[in-house]
C-alpha angles and dihedrals in degrees: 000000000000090000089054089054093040087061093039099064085034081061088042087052099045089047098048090052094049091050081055101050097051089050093049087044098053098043085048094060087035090057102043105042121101120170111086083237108065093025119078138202116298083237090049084057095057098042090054087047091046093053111025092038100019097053096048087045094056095046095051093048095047089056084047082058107048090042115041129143091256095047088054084049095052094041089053098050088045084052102052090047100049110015095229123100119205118264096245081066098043101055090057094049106116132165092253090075092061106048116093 
């Protein structure tokens, strides 16, 4: 199970710096271009920086969320207590976490 969580939060990681990337990407060439041509609307920007950086973000920090080191810690101490794990985990259980 801690694997699980460890890969998860790598993922989170991955995904939120994506997400950054994108956006810091997209407000750059936004910034610095200058011929009508290459430079959208202001609105078509953030739109672009909502959807290509934001997306990826949020999905990174939700994953952050969900498995954070004091949510693994929670879910283990609920498990040894009472030997079930909660669905959202269970569903992501695969043999590959347990493999060494």
């Amino acid at each position: 199970m801690r694997r699980l969580f460890e890969k998860r939060r790598t993922g989170g990681w991955i995904w939120t710096g994506i997400g950054g990337a994108f956006a810091l990407r997209i407000i750059s060439v936004a910034a610095t271009s200058n011929s009508d041509a290459a430079s959208g609307t202001p609105a078509g920007t953030a739109v672009g920086v909502a959807v290509l950086g934001g997306i990826p973000a949020a999905i990174g920090v939700g994953k952050l969320v969900r498995f954070s080191a004091e949510r693994e810690l929670e879910t283990v101490a609920a498990y040894e207590k009472t030997r079930k794990l909660p669905n959202y985990i269970q569903r992501r259980l695969r043999q590959k976490y347990f493999s060494s």
